[in-house]
MMTF fields as JSON, N, C-alpha, C and O atoms, coordinates in Angstrom:
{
  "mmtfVersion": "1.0.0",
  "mmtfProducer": "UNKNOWN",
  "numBonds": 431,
  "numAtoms": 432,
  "numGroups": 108,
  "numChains": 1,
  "numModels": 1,
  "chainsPerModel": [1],
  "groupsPerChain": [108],
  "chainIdList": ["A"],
  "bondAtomList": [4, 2, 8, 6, 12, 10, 16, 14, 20, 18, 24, 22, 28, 26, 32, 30, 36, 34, 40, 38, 44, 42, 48, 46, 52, 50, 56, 54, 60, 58, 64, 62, 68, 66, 72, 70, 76, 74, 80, 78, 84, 82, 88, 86, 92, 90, 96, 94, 100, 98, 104, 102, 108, 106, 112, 110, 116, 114, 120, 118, 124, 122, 128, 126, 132, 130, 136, 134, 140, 138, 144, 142, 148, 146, 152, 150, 156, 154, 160, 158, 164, 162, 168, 166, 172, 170, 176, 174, 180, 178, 184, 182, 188, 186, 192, 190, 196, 194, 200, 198, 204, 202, 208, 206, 212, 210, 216, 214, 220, 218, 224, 222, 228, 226, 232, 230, 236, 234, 240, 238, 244, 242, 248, 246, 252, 250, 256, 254, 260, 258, 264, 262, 268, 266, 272, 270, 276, 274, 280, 278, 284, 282, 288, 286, 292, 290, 296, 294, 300, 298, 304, 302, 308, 306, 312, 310, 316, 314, 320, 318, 324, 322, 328, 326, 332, 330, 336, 334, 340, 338, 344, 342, 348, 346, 352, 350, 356, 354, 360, 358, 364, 362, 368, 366, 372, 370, 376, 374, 380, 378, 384, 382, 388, 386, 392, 390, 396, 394, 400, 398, 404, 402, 408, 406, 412, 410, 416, 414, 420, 418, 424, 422, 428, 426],
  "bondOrderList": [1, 1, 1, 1, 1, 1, 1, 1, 1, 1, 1, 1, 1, 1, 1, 1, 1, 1, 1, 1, 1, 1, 1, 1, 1, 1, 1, 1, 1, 1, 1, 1, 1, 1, 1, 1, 1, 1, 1, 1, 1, 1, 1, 1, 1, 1, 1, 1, 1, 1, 1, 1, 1, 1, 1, 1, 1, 1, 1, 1, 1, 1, 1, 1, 1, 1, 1, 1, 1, 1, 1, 1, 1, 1, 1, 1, 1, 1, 1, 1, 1, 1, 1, 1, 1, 1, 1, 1, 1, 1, 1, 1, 1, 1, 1, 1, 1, 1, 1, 1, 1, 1, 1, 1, 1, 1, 1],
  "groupList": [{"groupName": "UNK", "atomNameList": ["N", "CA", "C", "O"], "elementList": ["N", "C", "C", "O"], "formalChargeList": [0, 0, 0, 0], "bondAtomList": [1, 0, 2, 1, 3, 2], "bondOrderList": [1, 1, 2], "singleLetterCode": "X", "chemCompType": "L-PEPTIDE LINKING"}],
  "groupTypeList": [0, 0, 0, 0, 0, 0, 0, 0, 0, 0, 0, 0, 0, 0, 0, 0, 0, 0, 0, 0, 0, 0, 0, 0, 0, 0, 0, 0, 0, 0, 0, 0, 0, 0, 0, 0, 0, 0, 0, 0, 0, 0, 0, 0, 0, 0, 0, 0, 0, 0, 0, 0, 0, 0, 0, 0, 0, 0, 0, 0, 0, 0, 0, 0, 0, 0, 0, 0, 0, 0, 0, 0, 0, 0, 0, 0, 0, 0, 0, 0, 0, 0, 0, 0, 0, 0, 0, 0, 0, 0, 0, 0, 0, 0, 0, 0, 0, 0, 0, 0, 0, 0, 0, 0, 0, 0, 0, 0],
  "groupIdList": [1, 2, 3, 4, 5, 6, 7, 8, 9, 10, 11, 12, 13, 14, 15, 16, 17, 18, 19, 20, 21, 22, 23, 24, 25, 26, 27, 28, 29, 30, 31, 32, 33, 34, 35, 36, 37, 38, 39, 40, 41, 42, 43, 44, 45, 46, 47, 48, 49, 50, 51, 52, 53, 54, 55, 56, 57, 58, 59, 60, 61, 62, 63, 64, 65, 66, 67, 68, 69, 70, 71, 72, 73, 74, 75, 76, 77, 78, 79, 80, 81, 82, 83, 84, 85, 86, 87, 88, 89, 90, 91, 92, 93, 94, 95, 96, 97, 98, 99, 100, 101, 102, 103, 104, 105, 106, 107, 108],
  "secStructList": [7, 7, 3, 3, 3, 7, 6, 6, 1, 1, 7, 3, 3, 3, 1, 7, 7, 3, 3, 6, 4, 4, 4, 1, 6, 6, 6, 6, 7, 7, 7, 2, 2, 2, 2, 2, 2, 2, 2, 2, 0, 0, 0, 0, 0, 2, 7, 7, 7, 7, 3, 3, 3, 3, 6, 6, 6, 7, 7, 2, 2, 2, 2, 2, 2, 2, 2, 6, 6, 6, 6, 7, 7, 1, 7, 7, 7, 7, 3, 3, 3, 7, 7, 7, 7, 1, 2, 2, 2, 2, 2, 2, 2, 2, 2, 2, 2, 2, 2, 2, 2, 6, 7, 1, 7, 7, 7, 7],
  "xCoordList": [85.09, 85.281, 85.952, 86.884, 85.804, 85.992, 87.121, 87.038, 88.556, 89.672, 89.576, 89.015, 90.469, 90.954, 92.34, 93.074, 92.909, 94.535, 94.385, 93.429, 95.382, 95.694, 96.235, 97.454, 95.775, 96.339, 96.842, 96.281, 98.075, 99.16, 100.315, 101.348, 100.024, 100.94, 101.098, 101.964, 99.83, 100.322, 99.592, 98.978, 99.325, 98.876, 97.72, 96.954, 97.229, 95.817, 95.44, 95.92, 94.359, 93.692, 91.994, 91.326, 91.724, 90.015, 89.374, 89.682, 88.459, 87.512, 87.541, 87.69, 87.309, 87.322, 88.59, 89.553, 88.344, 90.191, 89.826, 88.975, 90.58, 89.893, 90.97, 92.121, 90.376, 91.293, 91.323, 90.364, 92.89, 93.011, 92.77, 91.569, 92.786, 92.81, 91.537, 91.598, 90.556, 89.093, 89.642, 89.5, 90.427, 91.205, 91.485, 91.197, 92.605, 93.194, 93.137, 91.965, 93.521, 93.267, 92.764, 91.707, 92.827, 92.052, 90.379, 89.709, 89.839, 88.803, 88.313, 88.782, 87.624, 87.523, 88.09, 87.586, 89.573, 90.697, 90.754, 91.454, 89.999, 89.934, 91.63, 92.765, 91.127, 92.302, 92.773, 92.136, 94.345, 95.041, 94.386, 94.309, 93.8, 93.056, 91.408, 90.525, 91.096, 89.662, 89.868, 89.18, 91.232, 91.092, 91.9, 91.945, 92.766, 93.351, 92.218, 92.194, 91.234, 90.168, 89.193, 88.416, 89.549, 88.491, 89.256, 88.666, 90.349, 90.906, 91.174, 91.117, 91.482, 91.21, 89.568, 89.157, 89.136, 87.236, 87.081, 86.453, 87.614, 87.715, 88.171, 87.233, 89.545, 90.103, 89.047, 88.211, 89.517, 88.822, 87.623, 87.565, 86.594, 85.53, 84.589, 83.823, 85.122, 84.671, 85.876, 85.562, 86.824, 88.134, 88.552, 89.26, 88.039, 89.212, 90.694, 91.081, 91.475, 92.887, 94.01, 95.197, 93.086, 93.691, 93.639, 92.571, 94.766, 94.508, 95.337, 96.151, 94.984, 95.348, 95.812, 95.154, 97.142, 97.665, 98.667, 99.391, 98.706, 100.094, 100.504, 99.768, 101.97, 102.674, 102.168, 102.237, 101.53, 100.649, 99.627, 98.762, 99.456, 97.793, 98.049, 97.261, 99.149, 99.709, 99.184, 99.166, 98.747, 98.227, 98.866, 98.296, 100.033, 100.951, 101.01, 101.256, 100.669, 101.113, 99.881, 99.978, 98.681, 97.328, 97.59, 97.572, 97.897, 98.184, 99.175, 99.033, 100.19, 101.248, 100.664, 100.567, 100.141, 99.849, 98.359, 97.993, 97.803, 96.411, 97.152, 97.137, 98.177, 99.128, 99.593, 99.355, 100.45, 100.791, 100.226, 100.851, 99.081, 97.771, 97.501, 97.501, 97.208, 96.847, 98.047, 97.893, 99.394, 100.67, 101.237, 101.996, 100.697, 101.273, 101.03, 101.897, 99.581, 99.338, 99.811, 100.114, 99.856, 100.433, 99.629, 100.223, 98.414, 97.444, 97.351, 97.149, 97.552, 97.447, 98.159, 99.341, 97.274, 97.945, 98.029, 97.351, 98.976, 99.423, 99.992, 101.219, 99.288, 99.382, 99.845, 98.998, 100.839, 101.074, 101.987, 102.854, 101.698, 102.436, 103.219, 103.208, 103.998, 105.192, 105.067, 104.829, 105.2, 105.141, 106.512, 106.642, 107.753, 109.029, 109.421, 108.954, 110.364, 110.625, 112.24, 112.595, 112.999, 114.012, 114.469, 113.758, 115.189, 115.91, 115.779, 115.004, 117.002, 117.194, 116.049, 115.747, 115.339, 113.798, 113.126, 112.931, 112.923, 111.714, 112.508, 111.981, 114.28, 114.617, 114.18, 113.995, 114.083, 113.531, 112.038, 111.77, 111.042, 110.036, 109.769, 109.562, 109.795, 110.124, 110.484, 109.752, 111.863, 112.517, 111.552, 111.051, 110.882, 109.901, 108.413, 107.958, 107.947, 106.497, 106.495, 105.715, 108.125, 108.284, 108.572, 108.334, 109.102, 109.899, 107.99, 107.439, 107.751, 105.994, 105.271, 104.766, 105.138, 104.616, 105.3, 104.584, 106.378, 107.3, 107.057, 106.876, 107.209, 107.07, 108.391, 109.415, 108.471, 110.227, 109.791, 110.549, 108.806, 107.864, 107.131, 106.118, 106.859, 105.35, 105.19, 105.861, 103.882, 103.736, 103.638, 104.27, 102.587, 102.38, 103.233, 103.194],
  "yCoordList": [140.711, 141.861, 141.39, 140.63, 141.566, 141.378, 142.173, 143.382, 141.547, 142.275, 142.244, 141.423, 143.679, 143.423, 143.574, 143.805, 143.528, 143.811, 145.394, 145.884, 145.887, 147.445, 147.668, 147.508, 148.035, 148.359, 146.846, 145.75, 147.263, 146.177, 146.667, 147.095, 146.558, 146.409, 145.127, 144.986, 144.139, 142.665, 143.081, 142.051, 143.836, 144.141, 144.147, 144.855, 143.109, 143.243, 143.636, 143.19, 144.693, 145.595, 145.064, 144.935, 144.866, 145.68, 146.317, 147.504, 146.086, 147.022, 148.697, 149.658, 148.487, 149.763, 149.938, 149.22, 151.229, 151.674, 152.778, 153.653, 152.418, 153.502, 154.724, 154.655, 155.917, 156.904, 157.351, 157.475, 157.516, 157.593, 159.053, 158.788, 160.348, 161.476, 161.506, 162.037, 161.054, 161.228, 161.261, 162.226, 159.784, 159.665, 160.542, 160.582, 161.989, 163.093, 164.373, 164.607, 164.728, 166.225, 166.744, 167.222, 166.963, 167.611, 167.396, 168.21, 166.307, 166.093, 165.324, 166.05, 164.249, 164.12, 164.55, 165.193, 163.96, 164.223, 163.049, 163.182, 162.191, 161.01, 160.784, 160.949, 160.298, 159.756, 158.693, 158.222, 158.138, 157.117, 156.135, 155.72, 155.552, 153.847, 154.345, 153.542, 155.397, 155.135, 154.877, 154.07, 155.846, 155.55, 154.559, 153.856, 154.272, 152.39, 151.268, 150.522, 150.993, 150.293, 150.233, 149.359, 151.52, 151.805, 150.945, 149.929, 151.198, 150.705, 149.161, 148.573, 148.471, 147.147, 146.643, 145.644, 147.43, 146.941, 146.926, 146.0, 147.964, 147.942, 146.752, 145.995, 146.143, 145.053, 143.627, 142.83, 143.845, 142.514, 141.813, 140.679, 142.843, 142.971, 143.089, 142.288, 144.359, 144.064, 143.968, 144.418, 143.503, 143.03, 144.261, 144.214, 145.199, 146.496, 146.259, 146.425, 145.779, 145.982, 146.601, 146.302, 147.771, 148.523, 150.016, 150.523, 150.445, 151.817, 152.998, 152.642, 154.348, 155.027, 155.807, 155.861, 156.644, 158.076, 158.674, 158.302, 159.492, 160.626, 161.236, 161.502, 161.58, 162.157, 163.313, 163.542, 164.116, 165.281, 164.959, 165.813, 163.618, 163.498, 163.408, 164.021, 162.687, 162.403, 161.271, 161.175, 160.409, 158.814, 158.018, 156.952, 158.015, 157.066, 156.07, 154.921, 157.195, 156.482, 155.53, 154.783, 155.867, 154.996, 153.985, 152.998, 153.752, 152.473, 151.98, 150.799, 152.522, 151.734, 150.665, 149.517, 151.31, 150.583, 149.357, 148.472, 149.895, 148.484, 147.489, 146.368, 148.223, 147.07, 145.929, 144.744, 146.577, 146.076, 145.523, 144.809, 145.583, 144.823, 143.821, 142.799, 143.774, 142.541, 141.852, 141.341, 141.935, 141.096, 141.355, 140.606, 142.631, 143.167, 141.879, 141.113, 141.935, 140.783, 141.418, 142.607, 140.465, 140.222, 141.271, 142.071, 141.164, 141.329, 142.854, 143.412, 143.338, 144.511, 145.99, 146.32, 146.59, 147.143, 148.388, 148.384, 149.318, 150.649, 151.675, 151.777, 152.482, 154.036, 155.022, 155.557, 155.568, 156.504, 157.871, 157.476, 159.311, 160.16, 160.978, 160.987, 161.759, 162.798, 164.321, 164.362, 165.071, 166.159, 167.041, 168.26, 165.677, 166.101, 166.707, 166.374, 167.657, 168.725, 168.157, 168.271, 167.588, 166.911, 165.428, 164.809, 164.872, 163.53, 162.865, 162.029, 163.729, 163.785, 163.64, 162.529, 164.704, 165.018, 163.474, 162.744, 163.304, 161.958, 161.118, 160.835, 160.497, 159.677, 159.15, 158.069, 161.097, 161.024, 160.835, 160.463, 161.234, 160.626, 159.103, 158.55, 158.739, 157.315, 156.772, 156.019, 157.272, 156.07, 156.441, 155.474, 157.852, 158.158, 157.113, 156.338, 157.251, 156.134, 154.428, 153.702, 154.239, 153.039, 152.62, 151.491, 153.619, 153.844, 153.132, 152.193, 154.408, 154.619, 153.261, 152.669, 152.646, 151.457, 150.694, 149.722, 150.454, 149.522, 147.702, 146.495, 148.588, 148.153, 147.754, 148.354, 147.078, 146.803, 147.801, 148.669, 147.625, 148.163, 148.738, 148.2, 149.618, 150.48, 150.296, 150.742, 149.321, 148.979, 150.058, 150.002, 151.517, 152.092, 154.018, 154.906],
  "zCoordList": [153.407, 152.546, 151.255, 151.519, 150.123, 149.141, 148.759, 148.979, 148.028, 147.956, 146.51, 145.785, 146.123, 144.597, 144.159, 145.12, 143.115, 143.44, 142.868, 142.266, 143.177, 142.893, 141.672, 141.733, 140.344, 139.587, 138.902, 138.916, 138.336, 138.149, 138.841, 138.326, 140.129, 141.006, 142.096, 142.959, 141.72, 142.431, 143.635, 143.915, 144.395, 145.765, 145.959, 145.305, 147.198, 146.957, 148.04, 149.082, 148.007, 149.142, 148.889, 147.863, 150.176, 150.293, 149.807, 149.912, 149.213, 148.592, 148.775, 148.021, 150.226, 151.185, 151.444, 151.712, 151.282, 152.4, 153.57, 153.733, 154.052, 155.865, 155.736, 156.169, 155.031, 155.324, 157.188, 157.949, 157.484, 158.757, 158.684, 158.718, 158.617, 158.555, 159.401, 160.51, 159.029, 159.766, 161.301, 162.051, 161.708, 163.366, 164.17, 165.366, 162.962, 163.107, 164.218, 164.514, 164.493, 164.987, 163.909, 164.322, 162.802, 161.508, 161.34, 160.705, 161.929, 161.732, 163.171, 164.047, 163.806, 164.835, 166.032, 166.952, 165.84, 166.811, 168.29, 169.293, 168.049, 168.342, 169.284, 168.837, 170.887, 171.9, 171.118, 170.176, 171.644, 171.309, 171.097, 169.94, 172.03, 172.239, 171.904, 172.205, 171.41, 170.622, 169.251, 168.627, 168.522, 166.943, 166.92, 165.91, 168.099, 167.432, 167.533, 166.553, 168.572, 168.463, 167.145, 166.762, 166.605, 165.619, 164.492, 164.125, 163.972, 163.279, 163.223, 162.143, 164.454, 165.014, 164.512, 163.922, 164.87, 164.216, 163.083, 162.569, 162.324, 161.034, 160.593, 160.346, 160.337, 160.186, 160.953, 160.529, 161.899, 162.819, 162.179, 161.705, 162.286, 162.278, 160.291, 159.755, 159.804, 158.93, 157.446, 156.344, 157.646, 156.959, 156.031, 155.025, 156.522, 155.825, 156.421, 157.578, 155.176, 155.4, 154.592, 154.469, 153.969, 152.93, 154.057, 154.399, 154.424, 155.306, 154.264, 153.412, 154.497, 154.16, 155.135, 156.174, 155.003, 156.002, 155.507, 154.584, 156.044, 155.858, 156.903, 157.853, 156.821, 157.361, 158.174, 159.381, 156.962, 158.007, 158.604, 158.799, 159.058, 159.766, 160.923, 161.644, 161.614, 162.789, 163.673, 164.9, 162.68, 163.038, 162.854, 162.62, 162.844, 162.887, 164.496, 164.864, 164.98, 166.279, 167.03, 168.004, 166.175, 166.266, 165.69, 166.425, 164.394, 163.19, 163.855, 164.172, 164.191, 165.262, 165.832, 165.4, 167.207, 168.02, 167.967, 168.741, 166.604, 166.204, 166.015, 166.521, 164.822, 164.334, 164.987, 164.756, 166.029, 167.482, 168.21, 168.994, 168.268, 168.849, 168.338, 169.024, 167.089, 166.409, 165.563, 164.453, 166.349, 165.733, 164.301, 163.686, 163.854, 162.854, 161.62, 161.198, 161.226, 160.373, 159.066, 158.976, 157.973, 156.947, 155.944, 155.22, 156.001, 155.062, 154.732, 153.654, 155.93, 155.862, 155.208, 155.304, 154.664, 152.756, 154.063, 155.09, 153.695, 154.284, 153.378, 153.389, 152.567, 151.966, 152.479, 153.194, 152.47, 153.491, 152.432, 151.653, 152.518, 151.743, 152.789, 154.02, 151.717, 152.911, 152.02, 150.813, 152.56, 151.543, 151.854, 151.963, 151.985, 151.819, 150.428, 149.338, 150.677, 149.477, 148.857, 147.683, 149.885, 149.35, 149.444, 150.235, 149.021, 148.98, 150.707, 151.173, 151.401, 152.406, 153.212, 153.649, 153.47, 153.826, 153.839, 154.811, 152.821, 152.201, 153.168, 154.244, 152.766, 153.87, 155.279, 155.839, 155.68, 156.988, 157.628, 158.771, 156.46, 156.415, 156.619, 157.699, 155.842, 155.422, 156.758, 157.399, 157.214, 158.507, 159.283, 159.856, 159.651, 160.958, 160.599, 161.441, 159.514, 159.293, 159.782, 160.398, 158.985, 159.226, 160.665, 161.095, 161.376, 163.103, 163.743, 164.319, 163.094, 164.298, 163.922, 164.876, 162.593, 162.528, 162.939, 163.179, 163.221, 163.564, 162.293, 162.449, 161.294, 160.135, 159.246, 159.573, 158.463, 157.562, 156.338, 155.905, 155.966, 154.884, 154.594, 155.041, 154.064, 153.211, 152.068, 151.137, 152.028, 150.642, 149.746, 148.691, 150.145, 149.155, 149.569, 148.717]
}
């Protein structure tokens, strides 16, 4: 898969980015270990490692566990929004995304 960097922000993602929402209860609604496989294929398979999610999709706990699966590689770009209203709020966003990925970081 062919990567490009983002902007001028130094970060380089995949062509493609796999919005997770599709995974969701909002739209498929896809079990634990079908949309983490999916996501694993994605990467593995055809080198999407630019993902997209949010807070309201409730796929955290899918991206978690691909992550987790495949040793939490390096490459992999992670977008994620909160539609916290305060300071505080966002905090808690933030520590819960990073908790469920079991991540140090969110790039985006």
């Amino acid at each position: 898969m062919k990567k490009n960097i983002l902007g001028k922000s130094g970060i380089e993602v995949s062509r493609l980015c796999y919005g997770t929402l599709a995974l969701s209860v909002y739209h498929a609604n896809l079990k634990l270990d079908a949309a983490c496989d999916l996501l694993i294929h994605a990467y593995t398979n055809k080198g999407i490692s630019f993902w997209d999610t949010a807070e309201l999709y409730e796929t955290y706990q899918a991206i978690g566990l691909a992550l987790n699966k495949m040793g939490q590689p390096d490459d992999i770009v992670i977008s994620s929004r909160s539609y916290a209203k305060t300071y505080d709020d966002m905090i808690l966003s933030v520590d819960n995304c990073l908790k469920s990925l079991n991540k140090k970081n969110i790039e985006i």
